[in-house]
N, C-alpha and C positions, 0 to 999 in steps of 0.2 A: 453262235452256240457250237462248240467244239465237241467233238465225237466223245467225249467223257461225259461230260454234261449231257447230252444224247440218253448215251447209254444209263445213265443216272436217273433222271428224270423216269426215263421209260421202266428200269426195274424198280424203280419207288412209289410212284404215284399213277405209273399208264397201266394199259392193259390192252388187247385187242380193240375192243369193241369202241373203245376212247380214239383211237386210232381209226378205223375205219368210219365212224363220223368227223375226223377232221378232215380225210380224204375226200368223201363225199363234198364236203363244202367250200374241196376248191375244185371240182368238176371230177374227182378219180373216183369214177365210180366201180370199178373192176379189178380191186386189188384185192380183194380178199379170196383165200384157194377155195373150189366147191367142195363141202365136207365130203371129208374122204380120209384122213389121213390125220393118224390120230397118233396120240403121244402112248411112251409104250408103258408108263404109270401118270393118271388122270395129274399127278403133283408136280409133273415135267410141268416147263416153261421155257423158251427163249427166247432172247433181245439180243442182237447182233448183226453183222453186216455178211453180204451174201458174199459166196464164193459159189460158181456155178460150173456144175459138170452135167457133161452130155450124155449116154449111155447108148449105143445101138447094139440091136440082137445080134449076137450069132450061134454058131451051131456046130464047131469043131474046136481045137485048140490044138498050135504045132508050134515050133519053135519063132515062123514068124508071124505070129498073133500078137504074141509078148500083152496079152490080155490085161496085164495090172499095171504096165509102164506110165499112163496119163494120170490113175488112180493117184500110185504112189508122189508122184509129183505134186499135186493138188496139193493132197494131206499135207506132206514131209515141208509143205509152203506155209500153210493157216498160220495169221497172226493170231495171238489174243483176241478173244471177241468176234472172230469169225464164224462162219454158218454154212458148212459144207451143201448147197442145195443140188441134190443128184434127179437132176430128171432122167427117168427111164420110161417115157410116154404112157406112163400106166403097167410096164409089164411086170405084171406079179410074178412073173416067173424066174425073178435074179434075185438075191439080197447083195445089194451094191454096200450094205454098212452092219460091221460084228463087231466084236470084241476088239479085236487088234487094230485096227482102223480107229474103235473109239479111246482107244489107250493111248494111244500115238496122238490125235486130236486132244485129247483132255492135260498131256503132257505140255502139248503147244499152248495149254487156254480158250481151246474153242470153245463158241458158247453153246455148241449142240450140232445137231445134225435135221436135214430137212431131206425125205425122200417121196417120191413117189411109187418105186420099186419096193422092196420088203427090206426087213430086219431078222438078222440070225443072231443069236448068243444073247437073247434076250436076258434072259435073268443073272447074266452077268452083268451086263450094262446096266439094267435095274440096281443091282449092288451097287456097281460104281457111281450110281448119283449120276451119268452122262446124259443129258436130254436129248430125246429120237422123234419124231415125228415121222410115220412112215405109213404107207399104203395096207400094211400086213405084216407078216410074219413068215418065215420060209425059211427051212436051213439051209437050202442048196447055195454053193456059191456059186457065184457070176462065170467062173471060167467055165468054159463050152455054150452060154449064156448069154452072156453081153459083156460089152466091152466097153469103158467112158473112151470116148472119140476126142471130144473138145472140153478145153477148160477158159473159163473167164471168157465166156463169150454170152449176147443174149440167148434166152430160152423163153422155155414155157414149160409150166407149171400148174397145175391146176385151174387153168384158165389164166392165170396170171402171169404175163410177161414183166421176165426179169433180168437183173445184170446183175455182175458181182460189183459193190457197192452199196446196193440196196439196202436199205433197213428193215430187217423181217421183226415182228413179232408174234408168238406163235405160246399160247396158252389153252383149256378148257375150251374155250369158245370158237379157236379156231384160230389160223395162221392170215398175220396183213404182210402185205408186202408197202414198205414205200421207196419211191423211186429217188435215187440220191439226190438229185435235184430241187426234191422237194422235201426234202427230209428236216429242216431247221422250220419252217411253216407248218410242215403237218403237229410236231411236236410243238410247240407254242401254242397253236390251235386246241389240241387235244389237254395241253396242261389247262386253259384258258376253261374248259370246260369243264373237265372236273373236279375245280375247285369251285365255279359255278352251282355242278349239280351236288356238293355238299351240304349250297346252303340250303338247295330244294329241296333235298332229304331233309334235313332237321325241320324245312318248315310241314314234310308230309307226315313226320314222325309226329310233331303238334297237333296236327286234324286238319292241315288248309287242305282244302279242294284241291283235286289233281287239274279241275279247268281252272283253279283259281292261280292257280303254280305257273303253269303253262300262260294263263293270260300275262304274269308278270313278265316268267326268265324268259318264255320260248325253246323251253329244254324239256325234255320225253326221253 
């Protein structure tokens, strides 16, 4: 299954929650982020592959700070289908992703953005249709603030350790991560199922018993 196919499958027929029981049942139990970090209109959605940036505080800004050097790099990088993911260990107090950042991303074809840090220039991004998932909301920017450190390296994220490569998806219900390695399995898996629980559906929509459902597929 090639990264098209991937990506296809998953905006078609997946969804979170399809995704994190296929995890579950090859032993990944802890890929899903702790809610926390919500999209910035409930109709936001993304499917795409991680790109990962670092962020640590700080608390001045001079010439050799050069505060947005790693940032700009990242972005001005993103392929298609990418998924800029900024950990900033929780700290609300930066918005590491605005407007211009999502301009530049959405020009490239990113498929959205994943923070733990906040969001500024909200209802511009809203217009622009760009998907956000973020911690909050905050105007201040990052300079005197924090700084992205490292790119394309592992992290962490909502309890979930991550790489750039990964396959995030990230709807309503809540953001999965899966690990590149296992990313042709989990989706097989998780197609495997929901065209399964189709047919449970139509047989619950009939009147069978949910223990009678359950005794057949083994699906809940």
């Amino acid at each position: 299954m090639n990264k098209m196919d991937v990506l296809t499958a998953c905006r078609t027929e997946l969804f979170s929650a399809a995704i994190a029981d296929a995890l579950d049942s090859i032993g990944l139990h802890k890929q899903a982020v702790i809610p926390g970090l919500t999209p910035l209109s409930e109709d936001m959605a993304i499917v795409g592959f991680v790109r990962t940036g670092i962020y640590m505080p700080i608390y001045h800004d001079d010439e050799n700070v050069s505060v947005y050097e790693h940032e700009i790099r990242l972005i001005d990088d993103l392929k298609p289908d990418d998924v800029p993911v900024l950990v900033c260990d929780g700290n609300l107090n930066i918005a590491p992703w605005g407007e211009l950042v999502s301009t530049r991303a959405q020009y490239l074809g990113a498929a959205g953005c994943i923070t733990d840090g906040c969001t500024r220039d909200v209802s511009t991004i809203k217009k622009m249709g760009f998907p956000v998932f973020s911690g909050g909301t905050n105007p201040v920017d990052t300079k005197y603030r924090g700084k992205m450190m490292w790119a394309d390296v592992p992290a962490e994220i909502g309890g979930v350790t991550i790489d750039s490569g990964d396959l995030v998806i990230a709807d309503s219900d809540g953001i999965v991560f899966v690990p590149s390695q296992h990313i042709e399995t989990v989706v097989a898996r998780s197609l495997e199922k929901v065209r399964a629980e189709t047919l449970v559906r139509q047989q619950l929509v009939a009147g069978v018993s949910l223990a009678d459902v359950f005794a057949s597929h083994g699906i809940l």
